[in-house]
Backbone as CSV, one residue per row, in Angstrom:
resi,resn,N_x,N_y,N_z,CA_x,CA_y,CA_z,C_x,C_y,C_z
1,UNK,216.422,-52.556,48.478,217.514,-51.636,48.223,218.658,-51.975,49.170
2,UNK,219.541,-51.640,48.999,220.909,-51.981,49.446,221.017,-51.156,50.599
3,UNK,222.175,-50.962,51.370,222.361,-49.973,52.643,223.482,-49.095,51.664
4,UNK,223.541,-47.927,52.525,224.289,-46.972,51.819,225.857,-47.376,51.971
5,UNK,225.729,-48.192,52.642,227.630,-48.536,52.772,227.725,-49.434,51.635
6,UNK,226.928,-50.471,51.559,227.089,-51.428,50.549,227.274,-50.577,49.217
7,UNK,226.356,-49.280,49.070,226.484,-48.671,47.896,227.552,-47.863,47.405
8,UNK,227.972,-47.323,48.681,229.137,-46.707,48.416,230.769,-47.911,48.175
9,UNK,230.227,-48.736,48.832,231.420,-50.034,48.116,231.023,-50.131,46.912
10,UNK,230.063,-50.204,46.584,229.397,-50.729,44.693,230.379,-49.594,43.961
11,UNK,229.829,-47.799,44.767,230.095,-46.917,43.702,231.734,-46.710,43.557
12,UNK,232.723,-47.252,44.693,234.327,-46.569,44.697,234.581,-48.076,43.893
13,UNK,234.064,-48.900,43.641,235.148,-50.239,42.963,234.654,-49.755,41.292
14,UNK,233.312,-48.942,40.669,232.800,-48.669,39.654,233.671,-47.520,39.461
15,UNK,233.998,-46.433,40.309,234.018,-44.882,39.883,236.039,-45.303,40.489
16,UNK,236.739,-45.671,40.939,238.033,-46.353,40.938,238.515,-45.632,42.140
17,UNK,237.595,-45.215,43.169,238.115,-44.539,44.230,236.673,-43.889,45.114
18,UNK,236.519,-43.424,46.131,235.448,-42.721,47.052,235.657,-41.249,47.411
19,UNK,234.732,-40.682,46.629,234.908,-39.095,47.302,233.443,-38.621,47.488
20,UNK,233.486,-37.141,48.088,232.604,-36.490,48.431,231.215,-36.370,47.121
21,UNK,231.562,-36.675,45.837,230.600,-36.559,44.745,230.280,-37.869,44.856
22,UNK,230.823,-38.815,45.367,230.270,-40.370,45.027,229.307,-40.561,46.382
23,UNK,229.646,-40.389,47.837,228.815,-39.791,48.896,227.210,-39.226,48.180
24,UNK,227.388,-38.205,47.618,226.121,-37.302,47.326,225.785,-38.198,45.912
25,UNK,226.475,-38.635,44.802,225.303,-39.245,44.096,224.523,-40.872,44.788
26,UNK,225.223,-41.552,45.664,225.056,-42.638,46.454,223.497,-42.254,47.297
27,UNK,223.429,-40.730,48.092,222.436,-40.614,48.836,221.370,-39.612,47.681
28,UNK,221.849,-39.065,46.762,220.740,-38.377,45.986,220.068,-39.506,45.109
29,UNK,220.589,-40.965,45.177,220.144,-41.643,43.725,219.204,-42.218,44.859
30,UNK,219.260,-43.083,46.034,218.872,-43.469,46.984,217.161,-42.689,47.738
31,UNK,217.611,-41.536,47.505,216.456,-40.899,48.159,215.759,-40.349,46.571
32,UNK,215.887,-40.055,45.771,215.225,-40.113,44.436,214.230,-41.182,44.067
33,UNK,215.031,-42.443,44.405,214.192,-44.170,44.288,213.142,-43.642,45.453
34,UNK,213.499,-43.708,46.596,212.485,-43.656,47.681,211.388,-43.032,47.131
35,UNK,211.592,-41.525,46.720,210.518,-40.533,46.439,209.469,-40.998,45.497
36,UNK,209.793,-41.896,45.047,209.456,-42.615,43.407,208.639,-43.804,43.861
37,UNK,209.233,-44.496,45.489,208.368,-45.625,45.957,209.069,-47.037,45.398
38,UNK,210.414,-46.628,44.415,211.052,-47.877,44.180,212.221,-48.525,44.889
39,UNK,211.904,-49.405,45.338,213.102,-50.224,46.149,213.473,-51.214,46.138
40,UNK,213.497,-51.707,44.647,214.527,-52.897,43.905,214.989,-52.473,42.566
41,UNK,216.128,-51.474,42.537,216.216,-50.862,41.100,216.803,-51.896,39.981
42,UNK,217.781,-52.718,41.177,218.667,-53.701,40.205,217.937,-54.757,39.665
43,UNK,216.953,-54.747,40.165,216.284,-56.221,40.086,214.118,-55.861,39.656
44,UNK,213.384,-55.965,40.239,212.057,-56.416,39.837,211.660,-54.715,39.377
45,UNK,212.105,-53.570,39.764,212.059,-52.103,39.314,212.769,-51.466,38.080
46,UNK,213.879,-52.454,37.749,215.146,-51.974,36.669,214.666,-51.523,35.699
47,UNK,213.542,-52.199,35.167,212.534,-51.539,33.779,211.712,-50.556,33.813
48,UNK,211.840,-50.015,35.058,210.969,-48.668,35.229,211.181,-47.206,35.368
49,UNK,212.968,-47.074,35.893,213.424,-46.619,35.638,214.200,-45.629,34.803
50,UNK,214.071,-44.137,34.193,215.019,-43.752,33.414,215.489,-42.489,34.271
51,UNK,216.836,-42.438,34.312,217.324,-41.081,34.871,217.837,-40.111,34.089
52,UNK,217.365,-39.053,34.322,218.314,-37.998,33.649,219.332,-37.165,34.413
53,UNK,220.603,-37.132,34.236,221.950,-36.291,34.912,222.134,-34.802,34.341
54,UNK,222.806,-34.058,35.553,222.737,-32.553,34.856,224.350,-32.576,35.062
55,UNK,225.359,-33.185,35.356,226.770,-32.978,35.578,227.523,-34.384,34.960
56,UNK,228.454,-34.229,34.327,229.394,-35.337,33.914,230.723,-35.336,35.095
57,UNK,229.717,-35.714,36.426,231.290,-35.780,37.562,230.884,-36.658,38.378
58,UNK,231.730,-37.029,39.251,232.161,-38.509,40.139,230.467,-38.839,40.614
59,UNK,229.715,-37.509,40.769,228.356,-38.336,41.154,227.129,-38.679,40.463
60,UNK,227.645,-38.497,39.034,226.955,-39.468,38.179,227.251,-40.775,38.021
61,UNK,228.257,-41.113,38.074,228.481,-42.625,38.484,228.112,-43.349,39.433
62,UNK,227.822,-42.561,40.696,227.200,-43.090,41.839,226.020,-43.623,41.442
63,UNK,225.117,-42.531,40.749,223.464,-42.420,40.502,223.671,-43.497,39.368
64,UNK,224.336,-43.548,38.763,224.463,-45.103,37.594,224.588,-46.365,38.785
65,UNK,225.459,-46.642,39.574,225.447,-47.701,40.108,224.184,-48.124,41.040
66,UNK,223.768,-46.786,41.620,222.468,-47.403,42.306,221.262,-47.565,41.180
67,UNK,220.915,-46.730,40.507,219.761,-46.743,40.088,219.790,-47.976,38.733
68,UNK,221.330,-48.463,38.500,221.086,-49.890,37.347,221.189,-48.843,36.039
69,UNK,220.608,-47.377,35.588,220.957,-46.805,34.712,221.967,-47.059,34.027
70,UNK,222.190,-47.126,32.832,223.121,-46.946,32.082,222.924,-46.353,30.693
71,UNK,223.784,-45.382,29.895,223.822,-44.759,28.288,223.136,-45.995,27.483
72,UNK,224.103,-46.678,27.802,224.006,-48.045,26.704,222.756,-48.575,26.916
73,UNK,222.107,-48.729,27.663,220.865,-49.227,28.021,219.621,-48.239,27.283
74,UNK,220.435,-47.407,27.301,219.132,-45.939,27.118,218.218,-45.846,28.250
75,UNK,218.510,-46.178,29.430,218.190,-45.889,30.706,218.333,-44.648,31.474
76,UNK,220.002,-43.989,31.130,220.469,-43.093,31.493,220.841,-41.738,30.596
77,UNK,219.933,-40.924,30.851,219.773,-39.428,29.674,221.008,-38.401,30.277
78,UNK,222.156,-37.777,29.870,222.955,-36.612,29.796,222.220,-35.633,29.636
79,UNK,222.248,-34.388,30.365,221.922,-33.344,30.166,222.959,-32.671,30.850
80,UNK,223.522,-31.819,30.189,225.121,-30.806,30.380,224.477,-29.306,30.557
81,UNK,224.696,-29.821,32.368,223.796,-28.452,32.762,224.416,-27.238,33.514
82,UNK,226.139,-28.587,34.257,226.411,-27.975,35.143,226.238,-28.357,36.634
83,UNK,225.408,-28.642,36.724,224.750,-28.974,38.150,224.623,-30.538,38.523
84,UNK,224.546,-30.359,39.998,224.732,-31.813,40.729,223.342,-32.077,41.043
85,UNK,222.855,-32.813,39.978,221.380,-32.970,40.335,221.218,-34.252,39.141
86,UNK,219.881,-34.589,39.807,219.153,-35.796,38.533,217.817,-36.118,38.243
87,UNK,217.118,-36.223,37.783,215.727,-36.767,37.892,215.502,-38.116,37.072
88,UNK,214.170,-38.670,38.363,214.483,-40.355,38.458,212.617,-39.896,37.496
89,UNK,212.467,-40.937,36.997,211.584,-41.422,35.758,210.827,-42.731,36.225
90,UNK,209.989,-42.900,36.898,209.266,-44.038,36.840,208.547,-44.018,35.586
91,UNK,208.703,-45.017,34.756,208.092,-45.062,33.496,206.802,-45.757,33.252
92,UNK,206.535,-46.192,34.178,205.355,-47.432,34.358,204.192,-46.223,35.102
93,UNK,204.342,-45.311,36.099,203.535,-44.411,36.287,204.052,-43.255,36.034
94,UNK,204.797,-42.450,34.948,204.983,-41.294,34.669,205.463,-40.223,35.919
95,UNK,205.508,-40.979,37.374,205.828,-40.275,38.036,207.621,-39.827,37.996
96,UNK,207.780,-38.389,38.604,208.999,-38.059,38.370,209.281,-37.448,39.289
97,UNK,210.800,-36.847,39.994,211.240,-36.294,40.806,212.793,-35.893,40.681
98,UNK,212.700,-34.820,40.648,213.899,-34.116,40.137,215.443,-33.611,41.813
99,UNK,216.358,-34.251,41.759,216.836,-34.096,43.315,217.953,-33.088,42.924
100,UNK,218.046,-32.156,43.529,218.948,-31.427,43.183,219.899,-31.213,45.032
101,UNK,221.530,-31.011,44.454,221.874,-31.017,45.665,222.345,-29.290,46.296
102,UNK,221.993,-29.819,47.446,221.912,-27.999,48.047,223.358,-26.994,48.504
103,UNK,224.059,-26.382,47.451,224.648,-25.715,48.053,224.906,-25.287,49.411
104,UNK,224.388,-25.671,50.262,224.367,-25.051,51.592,225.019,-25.893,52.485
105,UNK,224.954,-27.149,51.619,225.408,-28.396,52.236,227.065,-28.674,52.354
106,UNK,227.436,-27.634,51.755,229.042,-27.354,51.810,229.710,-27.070,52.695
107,UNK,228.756,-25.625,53.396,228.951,-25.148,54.130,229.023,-25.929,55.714
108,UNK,227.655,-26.294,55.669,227.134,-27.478,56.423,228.334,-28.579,56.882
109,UNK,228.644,-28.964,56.329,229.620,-29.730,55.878,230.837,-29.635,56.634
110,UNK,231.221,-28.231,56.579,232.306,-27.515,57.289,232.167,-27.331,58.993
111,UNK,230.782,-26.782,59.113,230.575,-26.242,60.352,230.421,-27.576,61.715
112,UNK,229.970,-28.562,60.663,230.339,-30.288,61.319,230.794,-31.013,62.000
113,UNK,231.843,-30.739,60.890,233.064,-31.329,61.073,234.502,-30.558,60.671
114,UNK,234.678,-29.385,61.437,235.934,-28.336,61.535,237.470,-29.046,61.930
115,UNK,237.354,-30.188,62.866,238.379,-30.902,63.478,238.688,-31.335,62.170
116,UNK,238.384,-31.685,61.096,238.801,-32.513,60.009,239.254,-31.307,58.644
117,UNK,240.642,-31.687,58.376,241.140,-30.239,58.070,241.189,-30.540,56.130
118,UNK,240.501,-31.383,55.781,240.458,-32.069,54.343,239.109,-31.635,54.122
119,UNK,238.952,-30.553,53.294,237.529,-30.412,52.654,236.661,-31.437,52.339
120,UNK,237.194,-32.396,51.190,236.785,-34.000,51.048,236.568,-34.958,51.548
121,UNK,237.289,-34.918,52.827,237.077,-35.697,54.133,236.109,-35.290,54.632
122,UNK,235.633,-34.003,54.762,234.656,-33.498,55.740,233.493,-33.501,55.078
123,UNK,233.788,-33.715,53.916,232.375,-33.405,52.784,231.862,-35.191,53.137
124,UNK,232.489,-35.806,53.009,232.461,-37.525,52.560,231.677,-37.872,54.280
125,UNK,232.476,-37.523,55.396,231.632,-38.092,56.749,230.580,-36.939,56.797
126,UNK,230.322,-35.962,56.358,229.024,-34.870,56.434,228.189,-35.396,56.081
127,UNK,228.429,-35.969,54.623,227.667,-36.174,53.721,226.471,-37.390,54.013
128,UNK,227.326,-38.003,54.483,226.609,-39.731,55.380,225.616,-39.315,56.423
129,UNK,225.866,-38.202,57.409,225.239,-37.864,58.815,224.076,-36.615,58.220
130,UNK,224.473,-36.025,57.082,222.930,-35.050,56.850,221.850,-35.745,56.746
131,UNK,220.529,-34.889,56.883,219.361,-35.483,56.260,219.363,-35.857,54.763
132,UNK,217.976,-36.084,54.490,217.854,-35.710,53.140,217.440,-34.229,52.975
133,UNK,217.001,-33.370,53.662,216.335,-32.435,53.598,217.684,-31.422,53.513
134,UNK,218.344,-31.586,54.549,219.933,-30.992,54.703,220.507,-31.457,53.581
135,UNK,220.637,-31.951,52.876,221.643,-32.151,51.294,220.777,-31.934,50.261
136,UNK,219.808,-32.092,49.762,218.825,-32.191,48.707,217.903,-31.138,48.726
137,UNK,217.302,-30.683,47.594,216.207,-30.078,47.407,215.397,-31.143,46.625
138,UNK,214.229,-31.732,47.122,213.250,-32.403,45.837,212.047,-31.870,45.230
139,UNK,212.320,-31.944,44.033,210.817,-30.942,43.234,209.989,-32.616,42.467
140,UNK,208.657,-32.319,42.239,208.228,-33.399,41.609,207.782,-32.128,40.774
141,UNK,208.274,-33.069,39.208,208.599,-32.959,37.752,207.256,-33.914,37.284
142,UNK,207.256,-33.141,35.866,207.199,-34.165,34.723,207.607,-34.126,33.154
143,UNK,208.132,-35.140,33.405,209.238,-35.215,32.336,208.588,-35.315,30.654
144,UNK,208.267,-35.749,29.804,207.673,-36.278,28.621,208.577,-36.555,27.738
145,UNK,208.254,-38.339,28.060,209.181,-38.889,27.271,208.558,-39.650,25.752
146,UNK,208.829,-39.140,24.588,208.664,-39.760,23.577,209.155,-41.577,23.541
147,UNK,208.474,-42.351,22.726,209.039,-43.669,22.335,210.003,-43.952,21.958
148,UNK,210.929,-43.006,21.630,212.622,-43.295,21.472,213.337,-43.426,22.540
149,UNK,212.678,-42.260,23.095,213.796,-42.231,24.625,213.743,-43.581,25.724
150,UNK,212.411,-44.707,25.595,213.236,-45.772,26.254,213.662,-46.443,25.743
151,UNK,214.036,-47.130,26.913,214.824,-48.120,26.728,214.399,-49.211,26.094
152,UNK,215.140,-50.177,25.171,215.187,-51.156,23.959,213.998,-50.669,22.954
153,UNK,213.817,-49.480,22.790,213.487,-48.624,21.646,213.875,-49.260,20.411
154,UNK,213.022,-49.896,19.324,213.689,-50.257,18.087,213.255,-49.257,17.311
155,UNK,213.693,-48.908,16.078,213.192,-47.619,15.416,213.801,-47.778,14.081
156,UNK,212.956,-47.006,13.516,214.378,-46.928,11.923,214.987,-46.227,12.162
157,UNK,216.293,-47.263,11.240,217.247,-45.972,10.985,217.173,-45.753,9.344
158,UNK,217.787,-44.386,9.616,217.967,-43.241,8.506,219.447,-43.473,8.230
159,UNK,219.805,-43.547,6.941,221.206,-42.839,6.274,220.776,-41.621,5.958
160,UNK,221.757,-41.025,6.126,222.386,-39.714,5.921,222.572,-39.320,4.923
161,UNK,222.267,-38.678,3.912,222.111,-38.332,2.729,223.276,-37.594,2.194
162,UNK,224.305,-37.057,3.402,225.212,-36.314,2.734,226.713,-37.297,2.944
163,UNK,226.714,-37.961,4.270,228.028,-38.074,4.506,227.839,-40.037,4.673
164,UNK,226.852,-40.328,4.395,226.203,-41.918,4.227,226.186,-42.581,5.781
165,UNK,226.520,-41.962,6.984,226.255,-42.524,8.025,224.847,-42.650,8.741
166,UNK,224.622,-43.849,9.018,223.487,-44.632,9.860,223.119,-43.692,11.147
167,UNK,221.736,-43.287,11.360,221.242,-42.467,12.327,220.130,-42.987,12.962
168,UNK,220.225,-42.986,13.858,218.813,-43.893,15.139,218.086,-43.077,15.679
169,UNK,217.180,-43.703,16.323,216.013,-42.693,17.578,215.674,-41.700,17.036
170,UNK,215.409,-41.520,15.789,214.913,-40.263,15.466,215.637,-38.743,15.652
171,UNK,216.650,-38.937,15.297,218.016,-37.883,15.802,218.660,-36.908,14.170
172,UNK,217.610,-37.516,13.023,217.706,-36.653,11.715,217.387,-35.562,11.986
173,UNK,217.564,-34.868,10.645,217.174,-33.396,10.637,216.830,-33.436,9.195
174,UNK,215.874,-32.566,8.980,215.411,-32.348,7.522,216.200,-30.980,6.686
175,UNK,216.784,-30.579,5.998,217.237,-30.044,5.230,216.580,-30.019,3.900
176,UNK,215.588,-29.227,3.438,214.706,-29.282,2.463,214.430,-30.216,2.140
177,UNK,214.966,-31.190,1.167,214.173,-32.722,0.640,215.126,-33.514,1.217
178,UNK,216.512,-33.110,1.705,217.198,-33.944,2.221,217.260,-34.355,4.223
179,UNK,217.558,-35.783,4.155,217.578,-35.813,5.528,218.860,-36.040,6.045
180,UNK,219.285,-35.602,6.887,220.663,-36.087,7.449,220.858,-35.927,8.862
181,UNK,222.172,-35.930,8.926,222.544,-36.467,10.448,222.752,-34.871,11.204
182,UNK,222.772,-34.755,12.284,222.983,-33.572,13.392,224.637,-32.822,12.737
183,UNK,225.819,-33.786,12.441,226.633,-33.532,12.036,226.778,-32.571,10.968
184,UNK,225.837,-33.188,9.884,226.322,-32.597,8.343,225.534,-31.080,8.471
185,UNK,224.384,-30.995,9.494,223.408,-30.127,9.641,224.014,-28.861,10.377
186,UNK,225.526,-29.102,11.090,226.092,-28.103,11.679,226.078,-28.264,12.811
187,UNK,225.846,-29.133,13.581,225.527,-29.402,14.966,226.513,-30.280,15.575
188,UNK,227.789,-30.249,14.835,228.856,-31.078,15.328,229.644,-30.900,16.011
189,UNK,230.200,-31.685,17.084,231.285,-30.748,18.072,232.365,-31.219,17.991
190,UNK,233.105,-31.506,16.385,234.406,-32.067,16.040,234.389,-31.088,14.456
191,UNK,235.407,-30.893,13.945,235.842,-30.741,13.143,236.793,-31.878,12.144
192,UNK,235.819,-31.876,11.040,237.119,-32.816,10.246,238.572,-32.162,9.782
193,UNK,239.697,-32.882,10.131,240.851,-32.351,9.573,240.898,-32.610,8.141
194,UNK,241.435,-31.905,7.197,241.514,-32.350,5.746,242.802,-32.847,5.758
């Protein structure tokens, strides 16, 4: 595994800048691997890997650059939860560990480093000098992952019976004799304009 400086160079040239969320996904993706016992994600571990994210913000990109995750890969699972947290997936032993980061650590954060009058500033050098225990909460999970959800998953696909578009991973829906896509089924989060 890399040192956390090296990572945090990986994550500000990926995420187009360094802040206090790239700090905390840099040390939550880092101590997640540890908990897991993996410490070559990019390289001889990369296939063992799947993470799942609970926030679409600066420190999911972190947890993408360390852990090699990616959408496209089907490595890396979205879950829109809200929260600054992730759980790492060893897939080879089903082991799991869910890191969530600790509110308290804000505070923490503050009481630190007071001379430093930039919330973000103080969050970013806090963030480096806490424990893991001081930033993180870790729970061991288990996740259950069906054969779609990894990665290079081949599967059929389904057309869509109503609107003729191509559907993967098992992501149909049955509608009495018909099968179709999440879309036509009502589950869409666009509207067509006429």
């Amino acid at each position: 595994m890399k040192s956390l400086q090296e990572y945090l160079d990986d994550a500000a040239v990926a995420h187009g800048h360094l802040c206090a969320g790239q700090v905390l996904g840099v040390r939550m993706a880092m101590f997640g691997l540890k908990k897991l016992g993996l410490e070559d994600p990019q390289g001889k571990d990369r296939k063992r890997i799947v993470t799942f994210v609970e926030i679409d913000r600066c420190a999911t990109d972190a947890v993408m650059v360390v852990t090699g995750c990616r959408l496209g890969k089907r490595a890396l699972k979205f879950r829109d939860w809200g929260k600054v947290a992730a759980t790492f997936v060893d897939v080879e032993t089903g082991k799991a560990v869910r890191i969530a980061a600790r509110e308290s650590s804000k505070a923490l954060a503050k009481s630190m480093h007071p001379e430093i009058e930039s919330k973000n500033q103080q969050q970013m050098l806090a963030y480096r000098e806490m424990t893991d225990d001081q930033l993180f909460q870790a729970q061991s999970v288990h996740v259950e992952l069906p054969p779609e959800e990894f990665p290079g998953y081949k599967g059929e696909r389904i057309v869509c019976a109503q609107c003729g578009e191509g559907i993967n991973f098992r992501r149909e829906v049955k509608l009495g004799a018909k099968t179709v896509c999440r879309g036509c089924a009502g589950e869409r989060y666009y509207e067509p304009v006429v």
